[in-house]
Every structure is written in structure tokens, then in C-alpha cells.
C-alpha positions in Angstrom: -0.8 230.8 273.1 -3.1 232.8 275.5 -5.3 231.1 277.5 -4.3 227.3 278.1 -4.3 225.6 280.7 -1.4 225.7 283.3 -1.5 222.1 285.0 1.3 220.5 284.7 -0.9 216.5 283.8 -3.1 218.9 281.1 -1.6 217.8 277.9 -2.8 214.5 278.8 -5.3 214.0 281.1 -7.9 217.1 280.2 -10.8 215.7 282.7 -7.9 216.6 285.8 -7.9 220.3 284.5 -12.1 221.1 284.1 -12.4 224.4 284.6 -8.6 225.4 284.9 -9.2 228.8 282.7 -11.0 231.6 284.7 -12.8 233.4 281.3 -12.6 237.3 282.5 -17.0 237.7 281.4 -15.7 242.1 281.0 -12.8 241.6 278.5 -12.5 242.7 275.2 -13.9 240.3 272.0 -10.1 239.7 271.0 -8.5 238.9 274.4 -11.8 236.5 275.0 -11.4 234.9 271.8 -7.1 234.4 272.7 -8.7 232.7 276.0 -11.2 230.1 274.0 -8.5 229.7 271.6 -6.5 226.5 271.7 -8.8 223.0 271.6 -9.5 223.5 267.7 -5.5 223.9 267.1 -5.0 220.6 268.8 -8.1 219.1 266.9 -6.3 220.4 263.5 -3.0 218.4 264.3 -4.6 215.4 263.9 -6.3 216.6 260.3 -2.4 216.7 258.9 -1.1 213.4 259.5 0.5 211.3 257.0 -2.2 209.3 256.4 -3.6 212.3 254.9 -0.7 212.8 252.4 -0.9 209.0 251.1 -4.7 209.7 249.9 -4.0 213.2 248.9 -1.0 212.5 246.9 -2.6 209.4 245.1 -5.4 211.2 244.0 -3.6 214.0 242.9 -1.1 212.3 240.8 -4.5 209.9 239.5 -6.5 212.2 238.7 -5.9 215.5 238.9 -7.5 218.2 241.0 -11.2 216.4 240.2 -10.7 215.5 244.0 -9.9 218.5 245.3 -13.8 219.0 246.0 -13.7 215.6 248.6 -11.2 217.7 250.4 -13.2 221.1 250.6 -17.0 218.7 251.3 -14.8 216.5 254.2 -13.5 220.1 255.6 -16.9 221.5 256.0 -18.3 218.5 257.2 -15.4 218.2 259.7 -16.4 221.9 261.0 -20.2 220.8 261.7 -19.1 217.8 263.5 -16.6 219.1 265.2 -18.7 222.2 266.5 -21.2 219.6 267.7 -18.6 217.7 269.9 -17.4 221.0 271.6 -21.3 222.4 272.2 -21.8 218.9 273.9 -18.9 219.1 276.3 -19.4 222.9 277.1 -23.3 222.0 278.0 -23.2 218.7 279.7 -19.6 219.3 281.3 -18.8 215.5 280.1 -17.3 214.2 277.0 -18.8 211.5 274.7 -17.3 208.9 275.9 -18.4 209.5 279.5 -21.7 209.9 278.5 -22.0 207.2 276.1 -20.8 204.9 279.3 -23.6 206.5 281.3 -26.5 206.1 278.8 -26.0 202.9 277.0 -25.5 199.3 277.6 -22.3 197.9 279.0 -21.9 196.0 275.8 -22.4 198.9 273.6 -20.3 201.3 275.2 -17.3 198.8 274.8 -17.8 197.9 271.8 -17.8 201.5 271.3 -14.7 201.9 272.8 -13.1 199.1 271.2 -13.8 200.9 268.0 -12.3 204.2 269.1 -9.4 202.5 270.4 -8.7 200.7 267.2 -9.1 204.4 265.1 -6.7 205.5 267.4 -4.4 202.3 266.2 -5.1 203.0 262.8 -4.0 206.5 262.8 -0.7 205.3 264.9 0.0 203.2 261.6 -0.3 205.9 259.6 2.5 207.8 262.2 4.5 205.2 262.2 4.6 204.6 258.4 4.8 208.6 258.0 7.7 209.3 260.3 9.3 206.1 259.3 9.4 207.5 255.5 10.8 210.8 256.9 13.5 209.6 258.7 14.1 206.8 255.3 14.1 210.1 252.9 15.8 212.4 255.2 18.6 210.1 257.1 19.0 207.2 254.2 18.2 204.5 256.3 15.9 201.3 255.6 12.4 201.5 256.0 12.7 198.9 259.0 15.2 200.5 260.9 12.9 204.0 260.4 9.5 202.0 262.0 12.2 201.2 265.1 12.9 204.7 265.3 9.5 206.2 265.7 9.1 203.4 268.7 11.5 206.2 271.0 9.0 209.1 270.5 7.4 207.5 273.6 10.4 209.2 275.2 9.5 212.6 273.9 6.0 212.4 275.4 7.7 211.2 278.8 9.5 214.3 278.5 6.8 216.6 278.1 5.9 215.3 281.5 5.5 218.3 284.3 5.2 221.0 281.2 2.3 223.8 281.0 -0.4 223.1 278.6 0.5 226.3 276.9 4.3 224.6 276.0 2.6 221.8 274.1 0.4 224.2 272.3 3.4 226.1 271.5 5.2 222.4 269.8 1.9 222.1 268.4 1.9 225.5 266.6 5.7 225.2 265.7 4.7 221.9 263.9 1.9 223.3 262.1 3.8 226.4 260.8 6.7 224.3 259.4 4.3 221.9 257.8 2.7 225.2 256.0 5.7 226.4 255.8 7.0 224.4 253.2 4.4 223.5 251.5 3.8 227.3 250.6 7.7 227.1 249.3 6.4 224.0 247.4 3.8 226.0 245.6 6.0 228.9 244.9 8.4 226.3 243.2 5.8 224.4 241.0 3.6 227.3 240.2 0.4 225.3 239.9 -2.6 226.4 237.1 -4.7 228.4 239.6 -8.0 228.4 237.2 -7.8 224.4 236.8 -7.4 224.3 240.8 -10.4 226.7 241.1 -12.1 224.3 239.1 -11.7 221.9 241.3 -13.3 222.5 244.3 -16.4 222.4 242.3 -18.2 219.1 243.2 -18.3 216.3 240.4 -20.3 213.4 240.9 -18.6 211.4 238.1 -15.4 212.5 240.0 -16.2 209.3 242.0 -18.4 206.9 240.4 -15.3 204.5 239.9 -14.0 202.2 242.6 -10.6 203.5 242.6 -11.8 207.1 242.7 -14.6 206.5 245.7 -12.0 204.4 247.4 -9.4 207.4 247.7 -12.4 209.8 248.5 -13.5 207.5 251.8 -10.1 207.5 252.4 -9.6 211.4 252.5 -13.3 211.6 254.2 -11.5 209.5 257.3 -8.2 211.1 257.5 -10.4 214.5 257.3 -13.2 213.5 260.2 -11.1 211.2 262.3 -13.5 209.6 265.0 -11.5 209.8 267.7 -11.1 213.8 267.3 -14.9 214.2 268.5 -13.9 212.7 271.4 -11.0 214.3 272.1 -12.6 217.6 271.4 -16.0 216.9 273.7 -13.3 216.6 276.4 -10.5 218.9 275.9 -13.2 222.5 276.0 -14.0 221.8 279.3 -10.7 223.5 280.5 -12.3 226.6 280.2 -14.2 228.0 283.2 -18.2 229.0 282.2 -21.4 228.4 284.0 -25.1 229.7 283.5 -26.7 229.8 279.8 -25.2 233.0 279.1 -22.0 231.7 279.8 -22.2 228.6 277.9 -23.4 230.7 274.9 -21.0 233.1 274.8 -18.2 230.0 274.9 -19.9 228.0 272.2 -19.6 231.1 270.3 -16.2 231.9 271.2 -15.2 228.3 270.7 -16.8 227.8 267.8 -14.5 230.9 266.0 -11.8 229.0 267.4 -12.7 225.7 265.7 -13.6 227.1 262.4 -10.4 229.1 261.7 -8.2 226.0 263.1 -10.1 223.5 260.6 -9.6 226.0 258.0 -6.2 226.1 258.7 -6.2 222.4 257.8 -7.8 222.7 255.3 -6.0 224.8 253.2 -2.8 222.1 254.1 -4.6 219.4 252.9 -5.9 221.0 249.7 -1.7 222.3 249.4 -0.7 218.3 249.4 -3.0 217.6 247.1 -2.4 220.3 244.5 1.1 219.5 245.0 0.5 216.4 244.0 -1.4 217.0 240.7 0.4 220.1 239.8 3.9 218.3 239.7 2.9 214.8 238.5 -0.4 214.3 236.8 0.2 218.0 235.0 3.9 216.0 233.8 2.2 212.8 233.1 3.2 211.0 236.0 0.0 209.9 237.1 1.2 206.2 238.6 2.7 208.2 242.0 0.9 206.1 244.7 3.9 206.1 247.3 5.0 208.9 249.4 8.4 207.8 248.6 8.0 208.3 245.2 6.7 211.6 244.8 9.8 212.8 247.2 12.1 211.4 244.5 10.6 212.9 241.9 10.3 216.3 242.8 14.3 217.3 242.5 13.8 216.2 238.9 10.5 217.5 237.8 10.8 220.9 240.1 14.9 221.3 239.6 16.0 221.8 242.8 16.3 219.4 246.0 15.0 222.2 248.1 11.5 220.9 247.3 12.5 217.4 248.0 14.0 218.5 251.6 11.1 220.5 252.3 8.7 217.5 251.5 10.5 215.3 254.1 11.0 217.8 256.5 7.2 218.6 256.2 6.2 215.0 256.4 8.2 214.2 260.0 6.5 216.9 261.4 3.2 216.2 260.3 3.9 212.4 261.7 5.2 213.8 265.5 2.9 216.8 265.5 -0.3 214.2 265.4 1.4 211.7 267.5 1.0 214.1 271.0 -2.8 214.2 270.3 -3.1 210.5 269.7 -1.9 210.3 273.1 -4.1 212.8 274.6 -7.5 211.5 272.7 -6.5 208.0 273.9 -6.3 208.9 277.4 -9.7 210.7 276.8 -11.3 207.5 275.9 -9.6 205.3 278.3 -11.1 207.2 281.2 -14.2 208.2 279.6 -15.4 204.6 278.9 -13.4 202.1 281.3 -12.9 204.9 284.5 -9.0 203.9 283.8 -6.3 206.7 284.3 -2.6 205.2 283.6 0.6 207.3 282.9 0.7 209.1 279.7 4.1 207.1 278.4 2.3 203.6 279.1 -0.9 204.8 277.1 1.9 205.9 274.6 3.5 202.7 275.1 0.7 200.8 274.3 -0.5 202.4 271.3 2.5 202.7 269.4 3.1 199.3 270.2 0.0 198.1 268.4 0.8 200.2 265.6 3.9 199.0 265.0 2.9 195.1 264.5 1.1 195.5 261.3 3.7 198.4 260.3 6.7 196.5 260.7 4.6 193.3 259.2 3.6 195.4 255.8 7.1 196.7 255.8 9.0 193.3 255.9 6.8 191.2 253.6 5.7 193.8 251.5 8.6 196.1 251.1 8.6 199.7 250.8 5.7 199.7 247.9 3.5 198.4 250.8 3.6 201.8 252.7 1.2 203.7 250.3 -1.1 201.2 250.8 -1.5 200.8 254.7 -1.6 204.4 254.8 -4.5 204.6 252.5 -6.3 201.4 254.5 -5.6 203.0 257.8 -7.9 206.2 256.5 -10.2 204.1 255.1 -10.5 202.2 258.3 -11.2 205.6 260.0 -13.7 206.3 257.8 -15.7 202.8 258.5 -15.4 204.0 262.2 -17.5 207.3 262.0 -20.8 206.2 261.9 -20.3 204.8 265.4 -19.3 208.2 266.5 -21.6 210.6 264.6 -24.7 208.0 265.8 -24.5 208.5 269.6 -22.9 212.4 269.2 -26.2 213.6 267.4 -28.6 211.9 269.6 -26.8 213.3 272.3 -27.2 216.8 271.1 -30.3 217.0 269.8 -31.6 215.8 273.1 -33.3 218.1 274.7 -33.8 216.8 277.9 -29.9 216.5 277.9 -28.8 219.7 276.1 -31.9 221.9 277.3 -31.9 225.3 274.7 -28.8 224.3 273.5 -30.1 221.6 271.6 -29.9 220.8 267.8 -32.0 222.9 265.9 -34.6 221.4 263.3 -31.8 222.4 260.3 -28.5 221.4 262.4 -30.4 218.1 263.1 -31.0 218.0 259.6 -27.6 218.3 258.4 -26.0 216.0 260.8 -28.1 213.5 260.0 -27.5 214.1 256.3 -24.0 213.8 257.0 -24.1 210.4 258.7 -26.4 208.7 255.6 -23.7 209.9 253.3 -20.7 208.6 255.2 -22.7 205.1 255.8 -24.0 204.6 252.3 -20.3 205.6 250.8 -18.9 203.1 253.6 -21.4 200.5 252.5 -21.2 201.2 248.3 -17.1 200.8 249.2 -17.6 197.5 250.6 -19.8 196.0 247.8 -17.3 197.3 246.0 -14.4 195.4 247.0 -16.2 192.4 247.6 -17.7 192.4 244.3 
């Protein structure tokens, strides 16, 4: 893509590269927007992982497109919030983890990092548990021996050592189109009832007034809004070279198309999984799919041919790798903006993957394959519990105006956002009397 950054440490240290991209103020709207472009593409990686497909397909298969709403409402809402982190790092010329270092406690900063490190873990699981599947569905081996595998992508992000920014964003944009890819085959193949999946992006409050129902809508409200993706997007605008208030307008506005049609990008694979997923097995009667696993079985039967099968495990290794490169970047992100700690991209890689592959290989060994499903689904939920701690210091931040000057929050932007955080908490909080009752 046009645009990127050309450092060779960019894919993974984005505070190294501030300002790297000289924005030409004279050039045409579609050649400025092809220089903005890129931050929301990597933020929209991490909006396809396979934690995503676990929630997607369960509800699907359980109930239909009644859910298909959660998916649409967790989209938009991932837009506003998303737009927020990017304004805030184009204004203050800091992410929000350096300035939530800077402006609160020592205590509460690391307890907020501690928190964003462990929604970083939790999406590793769901990598881990993804890729493992693919390489179970795809290569025939056990489940085990697939969790060892995914321990050696550390070795592809070591290789990506010394490469342009713009390479990575090319992987990136390879990954994304083979994940659209075949799910657009998919959809061909099934031939879904359009008017029923019209009907159900139209929201439903009795759509979730049951546990199981609400629990799968928190879940695909935290693989949607991951935490960690504000952070990594606060950070990863600043490559872009703007100063005075007409220059930061004109890139929040620029950067802002950039986010919008990326998000909307994932959206439309998101909503694919989970028509998929209602189209082929609650439409047959299958409506018990809750593992990954089984819905790839069961679409060479239901669809006759294994094309959709292949295409489904193809898809799903690629959504597991393609979100593991911004793991590592929104790690390092974090690392440095609360501690001040910089270490080699393999070692944060290292690290991570080496957390997430305890409880995987745990789950896996104890619990056999059925437990995969569920640790995906708990690793989203888990996300979800984590956004509140996000959203809370990211729209104090900018709505203050002594901070953010005119490009504060307006009254309605303040509005919404805070909307958005009661809803996420009180469905975080009715979820948990829920499960403890």
C-alpha cells in the first residue's frame, strides 16, 4: 500500500517511526487518502481472529441470524471508539498508554497494563486454538501436536525482521483477501435466505434476554472491540507527518475514511461467518454446532462438495497468523507506553505466545478437542470484561479540553461514548450475575 512507513523496526516498534510519512499538504484527495491509509487495515486484522469465528458460529448454528444485529451494533461501536483512539494520538502525539502512565497513579497505570497485557494473552489463546484447528483440519494431525506448531510462528515474526512497513501491510492485505475470499465462495455455495438475513440486522431485545444468548453477544462485543486495538491504534497514526490545527484536521479526517472503510471491511467478514453459520446448520436443523471443528465437518455433507470445507480451514489459518503480527505490534505498544521497556520483537513474541499456550495446551489435554469452542468463546468474553478499563481513561482523555484543545469531544460524541461504556459495563455486570447465579 501507498503511504507506509519505510523503517525497517516499524512493524513493531511504531513510537521509533513518529513522523516517518511526509503528507504532501497540495496533493490530490485520492493520493492523500492512499497516504493516511494503512493503521485501520492493521486495526481490522485483529477484528477477524478465530475467537471471532467460535462466537459467530455458535450463535449462528443456536439461533439463527437473531444475532446478526450484535455483530452490526459491536461494528459501529467499534468505529466510534476506534476513531477516538486515532484523534487522540494525532492531537497529543502520544498513545494511551503513554499518557495514561503520565496522568495517573503508578498503581493504576499497572494495573492498567496488567489488564492490557492479559487481553493481549487472551486473544493469543484464541490464535493458538485457531491455527491449531487449521493445521488439525487441514494436515490431520492431533490437536496437541497443532498447539506445538503455532509455537514456531515466533520464527515468522523474526523473519519479518529488517522488512518495510509497507511488506507487512502487503501480508496483512493478502491475509485479509483470502479470508474474504473464501468466505464469499462459501456464500455462493450455500446460497443463504437474503430477506431472513435482512431481518436480522434489525435489533431484538428478546434476541438476548437469555443467559446463553447474552453470553455469546458479550462474547462477539469483545472479539469486535478488542481493548488492546485502541492502544495499538492511538500509537500506530503517529507515523504520519502533520503539525498545526489544520494539519491535524485534515488527518483526522483523512484517517478517519481510512478507519471506517477498514472496520467495515470487517465487518461484512464477521457478519459472512456468521450467516455461514446459520444458513448451513440452523436452516438444516443442526443447531448444536458449538465447535469450530464441527461445523468444518459438516459442511462437505450439508453443502456437497469439500471445496467448502477446504476453504473454511484455509480461511481460518489465515485469520489465526494474520492477527498474530498485530498482537505483537500492540504488545510492544503497551510494553513501552506504560513500563518505558523496548525488547526485541521475537522475545515480546516469545513471551506472549508462551503465556497463551499454557492454558491452550491445558484445555486441550484435559478437556479434549470439545474444549476448544469453549476457551475461544471465554477468551472473547474475557476481552469484553477488559474494555471498560480502556474506554474509561480514552474518553476522559479526549474530551479534555485542556488536553485535546478544539479537538475535543463534542457535547454528542461525549454523549455516545459514554453511552457506549454503560452498556458494555452493565452487560459485563448482568453476565456475571448471571453465571454466578
Amino acid at each position: 500500500m501507498l503511504g507506509l512507513p519505510t523503517t525497517a523496526t516499524a512493524p513493531f516498534c511504531p513510537s521509533e517511526v513518529k513522523g516517518s510519512i511526509q503528507v504532501a499538504a497540495g496533493a490530490p484527495l485520492w493520493k492523500r487518502i492512499l497516504q493516511f491509509a494503512g493503521p485501520g487495515l492493521l486495526v481490522s486484522i485483529g477484528y477477524m481472529d478465530p475467537g471471532n469465528w467460535a462466537t459467530a458460529i455458535e450463535a449462528g448454528s443456536g439461533f439463527g441470524y437473531q444475532l446478526l444485529f450484535v455483530v452490526l451494533l459491536s461494528s459501529l461501536a467499534g468505529m466510534v471508539l476506534q476513531c477516538l483512539a486515532m484523534r487522540l494520538g494525532i492531537v497529543t502525539g502520544q498513545d494511551l498508554a503513554q499518557l495514561s502512565r503520565s496522568r495517573y497513579s503508578l498503581g493504576t497505570a499497572r494495573l492498567q497494563w496488567l489488564l492490557a497485557e492479559l487481553s493481549i494473552v487472551a486473544t493469543d489463546l484464541a490464535e493458538v486454538l485457531g491455527c491449531a484447528l487449521a493445521f488439525h483440519l487441514l494436515l490431520g494431525v492431533d490437536l496437541v501436536t497443532g498447539v506445538i506448531l503455532t509455537a514456531f510462528d515466533t520464527l515468522i515474526v523474526l523473519g519479518l525482521k529488517g522488512q518495510r512497513f509497507r511488506h507487512l501491510e502487503a501480508i496483512m492485505l493478502g491475509l485479509i483477501v483470502t479470508i474474504s475470499g473464501c468466505y464469499l465462495v462459501e456464500l455462493i455455495l450455500i446460497k443463504p435466505y437474503w430477506p431472513d438475513v435482512a431481518a436480522g440486522f434489525l435489533p431484538s431485545w428478546d434476541a438476548v434476554t437469555q443467559r446463553e444468548p447474552l453470553y455469546l453477544a458479550i462474547g462477539i462485543l469483545g472479539a469486535t472491540v478488542m481493548p488492546h486495538n485502541l492502544y495499538l491504534h492511538s500509537s500506530i497514526v503517529q507515523t504520519r507527518q502533520v503539525s498545526g490545527s489544520n494539519g491535524k484536521a485534515a488527518a483526522i479526517r483523512l484517517t478517519r475514511i481510512d478507519t471506517v472503510v477498514s472496520l467495515s471491511l470487517a465487518l461484512l467478514v464477521n457478519a459472512a461467518i456468521l450467516i455461514l453459520a446459520a444458513a448451513a446448520f440452523h436452516e438444516t436443523g443442526h443447531t448444536g454446532v458449538t465447535e469450530i471443528q464441527d461445523a468444518y465437518r459438516l459442511l462437505e455433507p450439508l453443502v456437497g462438495t469439500g471445496l467448502a470445507a477446504i476453504l473454511f480451514g484455509v480461511a481460518l489459518l489465515a485469520s489465526g497468523q494474520s492477527s498474530t503480527f498485530t498482537g505483537t505490534i500492540a504488545g510492544q505498544v503497551i510494553m513501552d507506553g506504560f513500563l518505558q521497556m523496548k525488547i526485541p520483537c521475537w522475545q515480546r513474541r516469545l513471551i506472549t505466545r508462551a503465556l497463551a499456550l499454557i492454558p491452550a495446551l491445558i484445555g486441550v489435554v484435559m478437556l479434549g478437542d470439545k474444549a476448544v469452542g469453549k476457551l475461544l468463546v471465554m477468551s472473547q468474553v474475557v476481552l469484553s470484561l477488559q474494555l471498560p478499563f480502556a474506554l474509561w481513561p480514552l474518553i476522559r482523555f479526549t474530551s479534555d479540553r485542556a488536553l485535546m484543545g478544539e479537538f475535543a469531544n463534542s457535547l454528542l460524541t461525549r454523549l455516545l461514548a459514554w453511552g457506549l461504556f454503560c452498556v458494555i459495563s452493565a452487560a459485563n455486570l448482568w453476565l456475571l450475575v448471571q453465571l454466578l447465579a
